[in-house]
TIDREN-243180 format. One line per 10 residues: number of its first residue (from 1); their letters; for each residue x, y, z of C-alpha. Coordinates in nm, 3 decimals, m for minus. Layout:
NUM> A> X:Y:Z  ...;
END
This chain:
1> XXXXXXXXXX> 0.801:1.012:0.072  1.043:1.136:0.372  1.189:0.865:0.597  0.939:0.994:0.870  0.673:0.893:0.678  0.814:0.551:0.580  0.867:0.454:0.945  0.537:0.593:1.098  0.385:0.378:0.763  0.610:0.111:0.839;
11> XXXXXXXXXX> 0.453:0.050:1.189  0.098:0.064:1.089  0.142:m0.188:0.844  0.352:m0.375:1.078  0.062:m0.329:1.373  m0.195:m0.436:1.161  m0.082:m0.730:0.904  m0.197:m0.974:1.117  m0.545:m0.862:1.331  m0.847:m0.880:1.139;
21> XXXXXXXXXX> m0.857:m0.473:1.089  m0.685:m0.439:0.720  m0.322:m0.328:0.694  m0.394:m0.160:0.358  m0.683:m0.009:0.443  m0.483:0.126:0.729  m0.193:0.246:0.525  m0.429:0.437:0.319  m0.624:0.601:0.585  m0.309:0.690:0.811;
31> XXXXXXXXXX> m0.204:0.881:0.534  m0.495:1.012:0.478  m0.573:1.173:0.806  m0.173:1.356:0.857  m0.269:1.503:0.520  m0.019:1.243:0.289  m0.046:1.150:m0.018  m0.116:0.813:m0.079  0.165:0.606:m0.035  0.008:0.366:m0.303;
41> XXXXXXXXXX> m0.042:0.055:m0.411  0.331:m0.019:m0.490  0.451:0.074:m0.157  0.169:m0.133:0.038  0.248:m0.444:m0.162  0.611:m0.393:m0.138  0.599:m0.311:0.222  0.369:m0.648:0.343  0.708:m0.850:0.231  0.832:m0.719:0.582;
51> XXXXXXXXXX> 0.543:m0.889:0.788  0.543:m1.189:0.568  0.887:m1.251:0.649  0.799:m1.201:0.999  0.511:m1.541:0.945  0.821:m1.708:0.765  1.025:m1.635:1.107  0.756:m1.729:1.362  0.609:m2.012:1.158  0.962:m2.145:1.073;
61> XXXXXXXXXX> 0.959:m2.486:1.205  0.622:m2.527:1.067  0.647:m2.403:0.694  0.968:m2.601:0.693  0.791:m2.898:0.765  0.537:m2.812:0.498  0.808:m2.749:0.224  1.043:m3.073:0.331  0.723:m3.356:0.290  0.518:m3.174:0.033;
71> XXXXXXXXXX> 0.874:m3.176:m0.172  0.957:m3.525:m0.075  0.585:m3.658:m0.143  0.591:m3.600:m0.515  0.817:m3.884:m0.552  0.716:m4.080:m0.232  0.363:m4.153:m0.248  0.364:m4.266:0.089  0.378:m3.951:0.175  0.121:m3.826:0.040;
81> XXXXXXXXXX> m0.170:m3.840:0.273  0.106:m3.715:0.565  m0.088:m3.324:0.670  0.193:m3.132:0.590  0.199:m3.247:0.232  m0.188:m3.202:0.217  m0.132:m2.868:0.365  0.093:m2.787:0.061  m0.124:m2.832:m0.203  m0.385:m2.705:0.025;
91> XXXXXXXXXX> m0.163:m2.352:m0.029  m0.130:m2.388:m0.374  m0.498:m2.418:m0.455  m0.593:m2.152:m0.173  m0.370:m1.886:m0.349  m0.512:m1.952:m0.690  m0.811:m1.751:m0.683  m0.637:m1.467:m0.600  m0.369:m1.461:m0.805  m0.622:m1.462:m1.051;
101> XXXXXXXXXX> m0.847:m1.191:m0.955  m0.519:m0.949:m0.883  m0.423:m0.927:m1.237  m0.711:m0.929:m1.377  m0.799:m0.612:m1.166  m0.517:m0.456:m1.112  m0.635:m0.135:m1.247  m0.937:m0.099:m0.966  m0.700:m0.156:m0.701  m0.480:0.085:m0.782;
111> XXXXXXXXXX> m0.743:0.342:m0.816  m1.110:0.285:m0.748  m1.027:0.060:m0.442  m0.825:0.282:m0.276  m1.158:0.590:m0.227  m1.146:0.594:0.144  m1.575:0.542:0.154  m1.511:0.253:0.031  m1.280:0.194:0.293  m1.450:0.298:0.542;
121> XXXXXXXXXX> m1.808:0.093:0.427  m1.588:m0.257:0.385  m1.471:m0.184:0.749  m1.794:m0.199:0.839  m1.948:m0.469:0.694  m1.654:m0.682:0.673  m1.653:m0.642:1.046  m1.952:m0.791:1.135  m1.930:m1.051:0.902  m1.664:m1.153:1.107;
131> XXXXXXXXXX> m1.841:m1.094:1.430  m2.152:m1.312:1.339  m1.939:m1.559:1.205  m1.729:m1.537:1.527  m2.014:m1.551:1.780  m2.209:m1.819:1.602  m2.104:m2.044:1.361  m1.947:m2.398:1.567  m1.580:m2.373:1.667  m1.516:m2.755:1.630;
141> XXXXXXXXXX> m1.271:m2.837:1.360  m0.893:m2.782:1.347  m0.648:m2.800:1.061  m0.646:m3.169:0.988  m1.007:m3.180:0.900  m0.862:m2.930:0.565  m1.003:m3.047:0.249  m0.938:m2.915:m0.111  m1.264:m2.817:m0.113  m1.223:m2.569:0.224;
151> XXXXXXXXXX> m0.908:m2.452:0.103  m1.065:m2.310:m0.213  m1.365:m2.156:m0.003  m1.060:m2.041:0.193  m0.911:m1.899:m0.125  m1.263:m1.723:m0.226  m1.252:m1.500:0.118  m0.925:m1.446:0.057  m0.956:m1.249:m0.282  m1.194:m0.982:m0.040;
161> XXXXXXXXXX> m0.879:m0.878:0.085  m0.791:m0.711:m0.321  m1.055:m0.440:m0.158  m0.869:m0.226:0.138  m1.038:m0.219:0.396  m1.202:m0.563:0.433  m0.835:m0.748:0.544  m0.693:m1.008:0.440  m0.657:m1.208:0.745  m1.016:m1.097:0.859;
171> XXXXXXXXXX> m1.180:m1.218:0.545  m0.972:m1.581:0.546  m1.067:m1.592:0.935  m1.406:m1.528:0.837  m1.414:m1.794:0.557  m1.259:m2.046:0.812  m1.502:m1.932:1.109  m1.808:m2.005:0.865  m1.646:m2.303:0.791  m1.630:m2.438:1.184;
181> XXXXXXXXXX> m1.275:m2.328:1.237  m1.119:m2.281:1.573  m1.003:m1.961:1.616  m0.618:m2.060:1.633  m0.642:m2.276:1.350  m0.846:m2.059:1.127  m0.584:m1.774:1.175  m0.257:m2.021:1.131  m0.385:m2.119:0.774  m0.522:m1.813:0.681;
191> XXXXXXXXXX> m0.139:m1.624:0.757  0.009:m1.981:0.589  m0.208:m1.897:0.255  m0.100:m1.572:0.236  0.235:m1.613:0.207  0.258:m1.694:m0.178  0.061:m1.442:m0.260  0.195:m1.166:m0.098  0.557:m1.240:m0.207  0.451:m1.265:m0.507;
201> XXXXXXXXXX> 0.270:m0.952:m0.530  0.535:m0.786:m0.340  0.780:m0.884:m0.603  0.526:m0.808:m0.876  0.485:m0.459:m0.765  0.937:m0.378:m0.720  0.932:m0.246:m1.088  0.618:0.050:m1.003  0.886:0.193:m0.688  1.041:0.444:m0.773;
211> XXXXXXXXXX> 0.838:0.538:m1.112  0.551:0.778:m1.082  0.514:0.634:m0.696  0.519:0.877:m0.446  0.733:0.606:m0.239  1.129:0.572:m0.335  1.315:0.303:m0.294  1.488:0.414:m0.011  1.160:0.509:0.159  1.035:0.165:0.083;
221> XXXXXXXXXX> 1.282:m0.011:0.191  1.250:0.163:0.532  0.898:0.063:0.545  0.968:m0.291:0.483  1.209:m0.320:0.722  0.999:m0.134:1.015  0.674:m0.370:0.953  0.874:m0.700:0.942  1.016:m0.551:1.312  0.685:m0.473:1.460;
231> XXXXXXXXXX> 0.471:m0.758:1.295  0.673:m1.023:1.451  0.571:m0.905:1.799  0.237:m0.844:1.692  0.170:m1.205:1.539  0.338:m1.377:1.874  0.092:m1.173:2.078  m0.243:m1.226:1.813  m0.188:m1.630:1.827  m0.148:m1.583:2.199;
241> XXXXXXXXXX> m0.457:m1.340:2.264  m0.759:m1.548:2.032  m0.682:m1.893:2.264  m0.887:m1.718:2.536  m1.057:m1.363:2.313  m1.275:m1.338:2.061  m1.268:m1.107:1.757  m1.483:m0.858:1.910  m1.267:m0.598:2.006  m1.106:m0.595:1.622;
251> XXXXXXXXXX> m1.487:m0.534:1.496  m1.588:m0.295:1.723  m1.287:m0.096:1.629  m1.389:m0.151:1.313  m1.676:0.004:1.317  m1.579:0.299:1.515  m1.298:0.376:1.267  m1.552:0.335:0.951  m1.797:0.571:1.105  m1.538:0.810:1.200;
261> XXXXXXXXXX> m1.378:0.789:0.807  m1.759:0.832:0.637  m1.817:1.164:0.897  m1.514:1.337:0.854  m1.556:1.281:0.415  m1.906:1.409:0.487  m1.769:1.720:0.612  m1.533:1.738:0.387  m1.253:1.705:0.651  m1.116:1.429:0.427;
271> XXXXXXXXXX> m1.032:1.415:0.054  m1.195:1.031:m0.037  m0.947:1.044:m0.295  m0.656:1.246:m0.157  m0.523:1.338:0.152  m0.691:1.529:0.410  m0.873:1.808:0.212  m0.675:2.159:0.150  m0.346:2.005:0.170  m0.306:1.844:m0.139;
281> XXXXXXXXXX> m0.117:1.931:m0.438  m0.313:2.245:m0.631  m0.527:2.077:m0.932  m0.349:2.055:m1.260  m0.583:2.307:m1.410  m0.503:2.582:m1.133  m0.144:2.470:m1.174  m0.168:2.600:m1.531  m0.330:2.927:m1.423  m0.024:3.025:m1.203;
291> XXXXXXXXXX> 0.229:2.925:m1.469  0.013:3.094:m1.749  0.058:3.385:m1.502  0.436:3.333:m1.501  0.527:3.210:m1.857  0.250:3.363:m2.081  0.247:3.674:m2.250  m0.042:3.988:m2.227  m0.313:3.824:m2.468  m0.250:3.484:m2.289;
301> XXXXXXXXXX> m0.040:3.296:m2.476  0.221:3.065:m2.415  0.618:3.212:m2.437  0.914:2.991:m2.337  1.057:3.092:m2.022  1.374:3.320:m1.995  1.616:3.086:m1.805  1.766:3.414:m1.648  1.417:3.451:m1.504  1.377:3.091:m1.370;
311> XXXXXXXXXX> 1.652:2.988:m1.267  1.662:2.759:m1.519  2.057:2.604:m1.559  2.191:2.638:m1.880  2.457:2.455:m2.029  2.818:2.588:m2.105  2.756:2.776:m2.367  2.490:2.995:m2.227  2.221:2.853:m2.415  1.933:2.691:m2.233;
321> XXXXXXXXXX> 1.978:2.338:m2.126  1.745:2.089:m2.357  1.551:2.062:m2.066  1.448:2.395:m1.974  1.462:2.512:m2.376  1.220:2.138:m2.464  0.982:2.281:m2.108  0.949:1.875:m2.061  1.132:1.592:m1.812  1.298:1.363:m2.089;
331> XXXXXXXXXX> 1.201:1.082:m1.864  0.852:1.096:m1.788  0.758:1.333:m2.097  0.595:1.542:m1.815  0.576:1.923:m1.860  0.841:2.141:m1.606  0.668:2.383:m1.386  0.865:2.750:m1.455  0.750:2.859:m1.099  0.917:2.555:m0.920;
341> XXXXXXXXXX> 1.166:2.379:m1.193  0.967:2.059:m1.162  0.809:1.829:m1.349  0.458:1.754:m1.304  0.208:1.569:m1.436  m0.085:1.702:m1.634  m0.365:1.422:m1.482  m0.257:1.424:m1.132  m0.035:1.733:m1.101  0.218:1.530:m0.912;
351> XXXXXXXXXX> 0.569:1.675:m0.897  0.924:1.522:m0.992  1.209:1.631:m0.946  1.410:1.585:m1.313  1.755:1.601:m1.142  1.667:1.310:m0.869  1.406:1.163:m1.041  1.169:1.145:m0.709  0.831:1.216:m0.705  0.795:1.509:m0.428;
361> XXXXXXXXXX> 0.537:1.726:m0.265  0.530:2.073:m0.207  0.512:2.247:0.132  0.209:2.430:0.175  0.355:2.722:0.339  0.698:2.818:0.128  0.549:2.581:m0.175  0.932:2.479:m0.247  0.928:2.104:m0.285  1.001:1.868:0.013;
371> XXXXXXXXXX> 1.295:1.642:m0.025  1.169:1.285:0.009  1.489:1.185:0.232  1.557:1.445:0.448  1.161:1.603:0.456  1.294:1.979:0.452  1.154:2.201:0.177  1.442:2.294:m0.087  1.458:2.516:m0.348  1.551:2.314:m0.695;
381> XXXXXXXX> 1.602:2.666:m0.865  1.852:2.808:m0.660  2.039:2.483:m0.638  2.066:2.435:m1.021  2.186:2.794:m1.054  2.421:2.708:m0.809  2.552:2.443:m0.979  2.439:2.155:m0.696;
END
């Protein structure tokens, strides 16, 4: 992932953290339509720490006062009908459901959630859920009338959000709409119960950066930095706009932007599962033609490649460095592309570069790899034979 990338991706998750339109959802559709890879799971988790610091910042005085007597009230018992200590435990139980549910489907959200139909179909309904629950249900209690058992129903909408596309804070709002939330108050305790779990999942997801992730560190650190910037504006306005707004415009756009997703997969504009459709990385299978064309002999079969031909560096000696001579990355066991000097993998036929250890992309017009920092195609050949 280039820096470019990580900064436009950085403000879209920064823009929409907090309104009830789904940050990861976004992330994933962004990407989508400039014809991106996905930036992933990893990099979405990781990059929400940003806007969650921004809640910490904004909400300071409050979550202080939440830690301080929650803290204090497990030895004073006095304490321990004060609403900030409720509103503690009122946390902890909210974020257990989905702390649950994460693990145990990790697998689905790294994959299955993220087809953009889906996407685009829990925009919709997710969105007016949240309008009927907006336009209807009483808007009567506030955040003292809390009770365990709203803070788990709390919780339950909260687990939606596993599912881009339906939004975290939408599907809390929604919970605490249905439940006869006011607006203000139904949004301050649905961004208060997802602080725990995003940090945690944030931290959960550190060790996938950098691995078979598209996003580096450096690219997701970026990110993190640019959505923690740009969601502390956007929360100050959001708890100013819903005193006098409704949630409206959020569903309307929500609609409009599922619609929009569903046509353009229909017409095969988009990839669900990829970027937008002719720009992705070649299949692994026609990836095997081209180097069966370069590497393989008359009747079709496999012969090692001549590192004179590729490019390939060799060590001292003049024999064939053990990569190049073993045709594998060491690290990821992945086998390394003759035509390119990559590694790639044989399921998803994404490239890595063995001498950074980055997972890049090639450019569709030279088809040299793009380097992740700098986003200018390079030639990983030339450089090795040059000795860079």
């Amino acid at each position: 992932m280039s820096i470019v990338e990580a900064i436009i991706l950085g403000i879209i998750q920064g823009l929409t953290e907090f309104l009830p339109i789904s940050s990861s959802g976004h992330l994933r559709v962004v990407s989508a339509f400039l014809g991106w890879p996905d930036p992933g799971a990893a990099f979405t988790a990781v990059s929400q720490i940003g806007t969650e610091l921004a809640v910490l910042l904004y909400f300071r005085q409050r979550i202080w006062a939440i830690l301080s007597t929650w803290t204090r009230s497990l030895i004073d018992r006095e304490l321990r009908s004060d609403m900030n200590a409720r509103m503690g435990w009122y946390v902890i139980i909210g974020t257990i459901p989905i702390g649950v549910l994460g693990l145990a489907l990790e697998d689905q959200i790294d994959s299955l959630f993220r087809d953009l139909r889906l996407i685009a179909l829990t925009l919709i309904v997710f969105g007016v859920f949240l309008g009927l629950a907006d336009y209807y249900m009483r808007k009567h209690r506030t955040l003292v009338d809390l009770t365990v058992g709203r803070g788990v129903v709390y919780g339950l909408f909260q687990t939606l959000a596993l599912i881009p596309g339906v939004s975290r804070s939408g599907a809390t709002i929604t919970g605490g709409r249905l439940l006869g939330f006011k607006r203000a108050d139904a949004a301050e305790y649905a961004f208060l119960l997802a602080m725990p779990a995003v940090f945690a999942s944030g931290v959960y997801k550190l060790t996938d950066i950098g691995g078979n992730e598209y996003a580096g560190w450096t690219a997701t650190i970026v990110g993190t930095v640019v959505a923690f910037a740009i969601g502390y504006v956007v929360i100050a306005w959001l708890m100013r706009f819903i005193t006098t707004h409704s949630f409206m415009p959020f569903v309307y756009y929500r609609c409009v932007l599922g619609v929009l997703i569903l046509t353009l997969v229909s017409f095969n504009v988009l990839d669900p599962k990829g970027g937008e459709a002719g720009t992705e990385t070649p299949p692994p299978s026609s990836q095997g033609e081209q180097s069966q064309e370069q590497g393989g002999d008359e009747d079709g079969g496999e012969r090692a490649a001549d590192p004179e031909e590729t490019g390939a560096p060799a060590s001292p000696s003049g024999e064939p460095s053990p990569t190049a001579e073993a045709g594998t990355d060491p690290v990821t066991g992945w086998p390394i592309d003759p035509g390119t000097g990559l590694a790639q993998d044989p399921e998803t036929g994404q490239y890595r570069d063995p001498d950074t250890g980055e997972n890049v992309q090639l450019d569709p017009e030279s088809g040299l790899p793009i380097d992740p920092y700098t986003g200018q195609p390079y030639d990983p050949l030339a450089d090795s034979a040059a000795g860079r």
